[in-house]
N, C-alpha and C positions, 0 to 999 in steps of 0.2 A: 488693500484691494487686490493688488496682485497673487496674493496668498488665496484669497478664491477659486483663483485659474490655475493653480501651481498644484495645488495639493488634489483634486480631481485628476487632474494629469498626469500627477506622478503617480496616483494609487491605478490609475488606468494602466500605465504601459509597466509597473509593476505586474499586474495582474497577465498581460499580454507574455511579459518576458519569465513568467512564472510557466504557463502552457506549452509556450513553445519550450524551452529548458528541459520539461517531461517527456518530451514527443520527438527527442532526438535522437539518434539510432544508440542502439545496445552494442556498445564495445566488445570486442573481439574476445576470449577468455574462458575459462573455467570458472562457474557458479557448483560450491555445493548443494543452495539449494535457491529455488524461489520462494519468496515471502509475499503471503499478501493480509497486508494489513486489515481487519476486521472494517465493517460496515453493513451499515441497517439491516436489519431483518423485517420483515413485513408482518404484521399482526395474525397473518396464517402460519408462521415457521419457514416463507419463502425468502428467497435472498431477494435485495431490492436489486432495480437495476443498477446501481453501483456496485454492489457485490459481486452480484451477475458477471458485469462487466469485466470488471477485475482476475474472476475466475478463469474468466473463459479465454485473457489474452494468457494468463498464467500457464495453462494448459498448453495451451498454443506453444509456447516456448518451451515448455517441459516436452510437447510431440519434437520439436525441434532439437532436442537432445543438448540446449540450455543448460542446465542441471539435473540429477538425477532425483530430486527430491523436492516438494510442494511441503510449505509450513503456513499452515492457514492458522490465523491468528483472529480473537474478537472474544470477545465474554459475550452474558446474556445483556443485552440492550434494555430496552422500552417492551420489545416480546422476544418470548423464549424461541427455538435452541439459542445457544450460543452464535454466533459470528462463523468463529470457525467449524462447528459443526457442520452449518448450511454450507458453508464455503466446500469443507472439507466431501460432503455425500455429493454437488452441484459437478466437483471435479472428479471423481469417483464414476457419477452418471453420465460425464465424457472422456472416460476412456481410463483414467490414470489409477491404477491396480491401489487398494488398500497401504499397501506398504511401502508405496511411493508416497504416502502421505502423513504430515506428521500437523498436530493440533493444539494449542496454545488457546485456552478457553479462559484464560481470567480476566483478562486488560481490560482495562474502559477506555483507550484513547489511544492514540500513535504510541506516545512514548512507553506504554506499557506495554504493546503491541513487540516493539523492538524488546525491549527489556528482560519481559516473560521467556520471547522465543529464542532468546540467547541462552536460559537456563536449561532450555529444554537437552535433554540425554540422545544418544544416537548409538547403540552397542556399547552404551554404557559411559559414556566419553559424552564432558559438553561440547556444545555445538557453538559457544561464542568465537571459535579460530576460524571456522567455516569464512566463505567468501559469499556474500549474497546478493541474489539480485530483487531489489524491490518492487512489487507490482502493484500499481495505486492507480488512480485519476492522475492526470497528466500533470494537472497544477498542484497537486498536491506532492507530486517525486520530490523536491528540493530541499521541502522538510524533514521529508522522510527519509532521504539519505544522509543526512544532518544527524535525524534521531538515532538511525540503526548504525551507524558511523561510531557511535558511542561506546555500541553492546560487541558489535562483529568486528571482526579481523579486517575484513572491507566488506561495504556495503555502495551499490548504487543501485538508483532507483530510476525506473521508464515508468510511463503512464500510459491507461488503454485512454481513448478520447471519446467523451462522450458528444451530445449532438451541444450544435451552438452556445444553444438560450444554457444549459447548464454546464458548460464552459467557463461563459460568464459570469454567470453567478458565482461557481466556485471558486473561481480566480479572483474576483475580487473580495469574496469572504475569506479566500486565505492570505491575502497580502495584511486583513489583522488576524489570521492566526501567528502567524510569520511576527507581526511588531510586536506582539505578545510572547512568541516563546523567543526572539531577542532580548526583550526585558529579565526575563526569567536568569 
């Protein structure tokens, strides 16, 4: 019976200690570049607002002189362009010159996300030594610097914050993404 109240609880303050873990300040350092991991595209070619999101704290840190370099990553979805296209032309259309930006368009999921953008070239040289900073949803950083931890030289991950009600929900739908790519 007690198992009722334990495992509600515990996927709860999981889900609380997954948010705040994303949303806590960005370490002092040198990033080669910022990553942001692909997400939804809208059935017009527009970025969802997670994407949105994503970009725009991206950018933000890249105006901040962060890294000298944006790697937007996502294949085609559910609708076309790709992830990183939308991502890629969103941060383009504030402010960040072409060749500050580099595009990883095959992955279906985080870990391809990292994987891809590891092989990608940079004057001819891969880019897996690089040091990266990961830009995702807040409750989603943990895994993601897990994932790209794998592919990069180092990788850490902050998250833009979206409003409450999809706080929650993401937090709690990724505390099982999280038991699942434990299992893995």
């Amino acid at each position: 019976m007690i198992w009722l109240l334990l495992l509600p609880t515990g996927w709860c303050l999981a889900a609380v200690l997954l948010d705040a873990y994303g949303r806590r300040p960005i370490p002092k350092g040198e990033w080669d570049a910022i990553v942001v991991p692909g997400c939804k595209v809208r059935s017009d070619g527009s970025a969802s607002m997670a994407l949105s999101r994503r970009v725009r704290h991206a950018v933000e840190l890249w105006k901040e002189e962060r890294a000298p370099m944006i790697i937007a990553t996502g294949g085609v979805g559910t609708h076309p362009p790709s992830e990183a296209l939308v991502a890629g032309e969103l941060a383009i259309s504030l402010g960040v010159p072409p060749e500050s930006i580099m595009m990883e368009d095959q992955s279906k999921n985080t870990q391809d996300n990292a994987r891809f953008a590891a092989q990608l070239r940079h004057d001819g040289e891969a880019i897996d030594h690089w040091r990266v900073l990961v830009v995702s949803d807040a409750y989603h950083a943990w895994r993601c610097e897990r994932l790209f931890m794998r592919f990069f030289q180092h990788a850490t991950a902050r998250g833009s914050t979206p409003g409450w009600r999809l706080r929650v929900r993401g937090s709690l739908r990724e505390v099982i993404s999280i038991g699942l790519f434990m299992l893995r």
